[in-house]
C-alpha positions in Angstrom: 136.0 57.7 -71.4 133.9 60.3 -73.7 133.2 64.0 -72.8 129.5 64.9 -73.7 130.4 68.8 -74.7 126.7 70.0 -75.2 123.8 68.5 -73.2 120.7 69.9 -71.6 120.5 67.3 -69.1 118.1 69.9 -66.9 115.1 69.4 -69.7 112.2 68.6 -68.9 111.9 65.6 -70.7 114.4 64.4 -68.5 112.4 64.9 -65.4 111.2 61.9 -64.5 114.8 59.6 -65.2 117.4 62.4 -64.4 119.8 60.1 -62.1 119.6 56.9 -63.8 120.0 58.8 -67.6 123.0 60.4 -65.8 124.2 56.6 -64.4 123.8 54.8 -68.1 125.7 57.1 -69.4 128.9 56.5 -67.1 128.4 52.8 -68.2 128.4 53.7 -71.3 132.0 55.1 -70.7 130.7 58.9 -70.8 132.9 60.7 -67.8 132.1 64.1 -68.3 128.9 66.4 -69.7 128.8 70.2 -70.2 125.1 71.6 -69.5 124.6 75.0 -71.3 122.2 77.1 -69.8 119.5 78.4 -72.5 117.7 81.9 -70.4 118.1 83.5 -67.3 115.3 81.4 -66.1 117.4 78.0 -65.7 120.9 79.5 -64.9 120.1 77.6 -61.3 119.0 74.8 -62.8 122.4 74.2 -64.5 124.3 75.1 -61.8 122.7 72.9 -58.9 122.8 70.2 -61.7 126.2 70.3 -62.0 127.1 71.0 -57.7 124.9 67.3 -57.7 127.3 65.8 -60.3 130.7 65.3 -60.5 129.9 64.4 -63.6 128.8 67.5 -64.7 130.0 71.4 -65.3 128.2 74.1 -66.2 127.8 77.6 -68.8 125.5 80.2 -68.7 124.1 81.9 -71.5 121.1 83.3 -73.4 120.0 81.2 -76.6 118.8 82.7 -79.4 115.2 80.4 -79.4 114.7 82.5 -76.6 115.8 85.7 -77.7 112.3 86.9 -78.0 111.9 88.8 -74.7 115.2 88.9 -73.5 116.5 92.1 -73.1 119.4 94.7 -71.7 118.4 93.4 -68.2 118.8 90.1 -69.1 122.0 90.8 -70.3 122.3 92.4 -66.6 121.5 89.6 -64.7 123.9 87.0 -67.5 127.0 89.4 -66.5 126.0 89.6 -63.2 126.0 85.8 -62.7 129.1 85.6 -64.6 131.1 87.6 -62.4 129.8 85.3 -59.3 130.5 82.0 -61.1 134.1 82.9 -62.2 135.0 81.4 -58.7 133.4 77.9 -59.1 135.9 75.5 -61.0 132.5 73.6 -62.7 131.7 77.4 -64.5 133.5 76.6 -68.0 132.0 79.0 -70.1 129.3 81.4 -71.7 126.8 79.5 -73.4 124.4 78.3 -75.4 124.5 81.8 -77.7 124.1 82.6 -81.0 122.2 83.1 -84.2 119.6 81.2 -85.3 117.9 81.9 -88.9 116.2 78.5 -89.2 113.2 79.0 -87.0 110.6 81.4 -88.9 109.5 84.3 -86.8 112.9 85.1 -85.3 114.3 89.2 -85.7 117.6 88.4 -87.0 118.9 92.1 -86.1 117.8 91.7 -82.2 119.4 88.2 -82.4 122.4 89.5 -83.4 122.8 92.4 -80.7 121.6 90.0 -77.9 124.5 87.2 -79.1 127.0 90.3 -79.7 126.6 91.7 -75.9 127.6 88.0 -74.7 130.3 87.6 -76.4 131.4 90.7 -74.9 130.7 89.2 -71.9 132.7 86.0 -72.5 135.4 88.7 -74.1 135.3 90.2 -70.5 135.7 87.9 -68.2 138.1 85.5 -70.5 135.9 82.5 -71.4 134.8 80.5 -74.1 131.8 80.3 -75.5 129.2 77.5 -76.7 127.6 78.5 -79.8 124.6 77.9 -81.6 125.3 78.2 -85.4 121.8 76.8 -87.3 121.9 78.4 -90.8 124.1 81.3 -89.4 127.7 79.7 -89.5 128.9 83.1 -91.5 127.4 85.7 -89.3 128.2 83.9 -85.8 131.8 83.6 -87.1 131.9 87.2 -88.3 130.9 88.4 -84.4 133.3 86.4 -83.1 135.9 87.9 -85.1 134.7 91.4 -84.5 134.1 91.2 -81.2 137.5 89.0 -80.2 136.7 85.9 -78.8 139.0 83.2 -80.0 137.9 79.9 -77.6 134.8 77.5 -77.7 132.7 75.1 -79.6 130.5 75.6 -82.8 128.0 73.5 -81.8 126.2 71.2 -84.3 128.5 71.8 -86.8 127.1 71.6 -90.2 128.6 74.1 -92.6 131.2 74.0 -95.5 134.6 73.0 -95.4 135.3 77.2 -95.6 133.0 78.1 -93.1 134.9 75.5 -90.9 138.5 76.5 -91.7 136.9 80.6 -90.9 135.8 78.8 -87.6 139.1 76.9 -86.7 141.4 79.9 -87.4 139.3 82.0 -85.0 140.8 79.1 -82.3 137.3 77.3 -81.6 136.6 73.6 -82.1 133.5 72.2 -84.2 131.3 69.7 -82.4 129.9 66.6 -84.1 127.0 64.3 -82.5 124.0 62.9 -83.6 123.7 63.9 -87.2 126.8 62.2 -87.9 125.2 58.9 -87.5 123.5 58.9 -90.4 125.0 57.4 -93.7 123.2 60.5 -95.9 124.7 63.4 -93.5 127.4 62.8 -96.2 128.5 66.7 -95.7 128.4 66.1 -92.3 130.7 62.7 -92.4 133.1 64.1 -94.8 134.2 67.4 -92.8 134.4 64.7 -89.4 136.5 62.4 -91.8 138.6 65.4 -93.3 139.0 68.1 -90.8 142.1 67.8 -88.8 141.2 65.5 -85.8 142.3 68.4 -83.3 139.1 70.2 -84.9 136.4 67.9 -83.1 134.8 67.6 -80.0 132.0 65.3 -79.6 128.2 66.2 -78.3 124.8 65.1 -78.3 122.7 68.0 -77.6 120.1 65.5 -75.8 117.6 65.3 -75.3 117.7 66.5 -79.4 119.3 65.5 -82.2 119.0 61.7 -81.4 121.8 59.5 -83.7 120.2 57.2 -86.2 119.8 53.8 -84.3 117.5 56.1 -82.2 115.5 57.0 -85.0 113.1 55.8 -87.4 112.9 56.8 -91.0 109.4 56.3 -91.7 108.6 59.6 -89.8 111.4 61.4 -91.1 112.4 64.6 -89.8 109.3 64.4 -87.8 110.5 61.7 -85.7 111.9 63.3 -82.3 113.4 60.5 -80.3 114.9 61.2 -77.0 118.4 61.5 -77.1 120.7 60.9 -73.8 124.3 61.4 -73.1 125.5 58.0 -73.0 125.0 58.1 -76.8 128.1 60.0 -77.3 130.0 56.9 -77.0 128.0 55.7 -80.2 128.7 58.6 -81.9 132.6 58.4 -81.1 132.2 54.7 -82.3 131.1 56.5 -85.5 133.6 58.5 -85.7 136.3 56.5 -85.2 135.1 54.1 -87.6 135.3 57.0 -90.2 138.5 57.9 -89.7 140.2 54.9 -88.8 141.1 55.1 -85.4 141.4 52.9 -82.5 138.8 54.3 -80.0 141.4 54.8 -77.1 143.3 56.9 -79.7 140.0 59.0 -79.9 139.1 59.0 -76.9 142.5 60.9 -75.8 142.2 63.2 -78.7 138.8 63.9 -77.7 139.7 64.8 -74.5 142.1 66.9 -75.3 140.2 69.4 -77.6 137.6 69.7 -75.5 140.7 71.1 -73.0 141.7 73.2 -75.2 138.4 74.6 -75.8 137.4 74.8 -72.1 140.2 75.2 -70.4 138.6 75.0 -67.3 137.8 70.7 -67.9 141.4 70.3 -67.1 140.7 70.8 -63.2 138.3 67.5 -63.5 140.7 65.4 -65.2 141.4 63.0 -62.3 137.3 62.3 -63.2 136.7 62.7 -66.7 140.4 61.9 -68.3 141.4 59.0 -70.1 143.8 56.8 -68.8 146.8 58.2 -70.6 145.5 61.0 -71.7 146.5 64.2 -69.6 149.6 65.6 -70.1 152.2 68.6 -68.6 150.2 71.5 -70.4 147.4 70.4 -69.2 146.9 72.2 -65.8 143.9 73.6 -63.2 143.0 76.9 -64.4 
């Protein structure tokens, strides 16, 4: 049983084929999937997605894509829906934030306050955080530290071996999906082979970063399959592979980082553990 830690199940490109996408990937042995909100605009979206699903739980959050526009009252109506969602045991977190300083056009120093006021947010209220780290691991790490937040995922983790350790001993976890499916993400493969396996959580970011049997080369990066949440179990297939592990092993290890970095999974556990996997420390927050 796999835990999908970042997946924007409410896209649009999932419109037409929500509930069977959501269905193939519980045969595929995928028993939980964290949807992180993106703007203000689909904070509902998330949230009646994951009231539908027992499959699903929820964070809310402003992304740095859509930093343009987003403003103090944004930030207004993020803290105000965190303070109402605190009570609801599928609210896990304050996410997808960030920096983002791959997509041309983006003002770096208004993407940087927007991400610093929510993790003051997450700061407040005690959560994690879900974070967006494309070309910015340094600078995303740097706020956390400033700011004190010490729980979540890097998202898409695809920095150095440095930039991961800076990450681990601020207490967050480093997700791994797609990208990892590829035999010339060598970077990629060696920090999921080398890390310490309590570093990982697994994700697919679907309907993006689609794993390789998805993909074909000829376009190159060009290519934009459709990625779903049932191929997590490829990608822990992958992983296990790498590091020579049986996949039940995995699977319970999997489980319990993402625990550890959202405490709050531990209330679903009777849905989306392992057999064998929960323990004592793990209780309902």
């Amino acid at each position: 049983m796999w835990i999908d830690t970042h997946c924007h199940l409410d896209a649009t490109e999932f419109d037409h084929d929500r509930g069977q996408v959501a269905d193939a990937a519980t045969a595929a042995g995928v028993s939980g999937i964290v949807l992180p909100a993106v703007a203000v605009w689909n904070f509902e979206a998330v949230r009646a997605l994951a009231r539908q699903d027992e499959r699903c739980v929820y964070a809310l959050g402003i992304h740095p894509l859509c930093s343009p526009g987003a403003g103090q009252a944004d930030l207004d109506a993020l803290r105000r829906e965190v303070a109402a969602s605190v009570g609801d045991p599928r609210f896990v977190g304050v996410g997808e934030i960030g920096l983002d300083f791959f997509v041309a056009g983006l003002d770096a120093e208004h993407q940087t306050w927007l991400y610093a006021e929510q993790l003051k947010i997450a700061r407040e209220f005690d959560l994690p955080v879900l974070l967006h780290v494309r070309k910015s691991q340094d600078q995303v790490c740097a706020q956390l530290r400033k700011v004190g937040v010490k729980r979540g995922i890097a998202h898409a983790f695809n920095g150095s071996h440095e930039q991961a350790r800076r990450f681990l001993e601020q207490g967050l976890k480093l997700g791994f999906g797609g990208n990892l499916t590829f035999s010339r993400a060598r970077q990629i493969r060696r920090l999921a082979t080398e890390l310490p396996l309590d570093a990982l959580v697994l994700e697919t970011d679907a309907p993006d970063i689609a794993p390789a049997w998805l993909s074909d080369d000829q376009f190159g990066e060009q290519h934009k399959a459709r990625n779903t949440p049932a191929e997590v179990a490829g990608v822990a297939r992958v992983l296990a592979e790498l590091r020579g592990l049986e996949e039940a092993e995995l699977a319970t290890a999997m489980w319990r980082n993402s625990v550890a970095a959202l405490p709050r999974l531990a209330a679903f556990s009777a849905i989306m553990a392992p057999p064998g996997a929960v323990n004592t420390t793990e209780t309902n927050p």
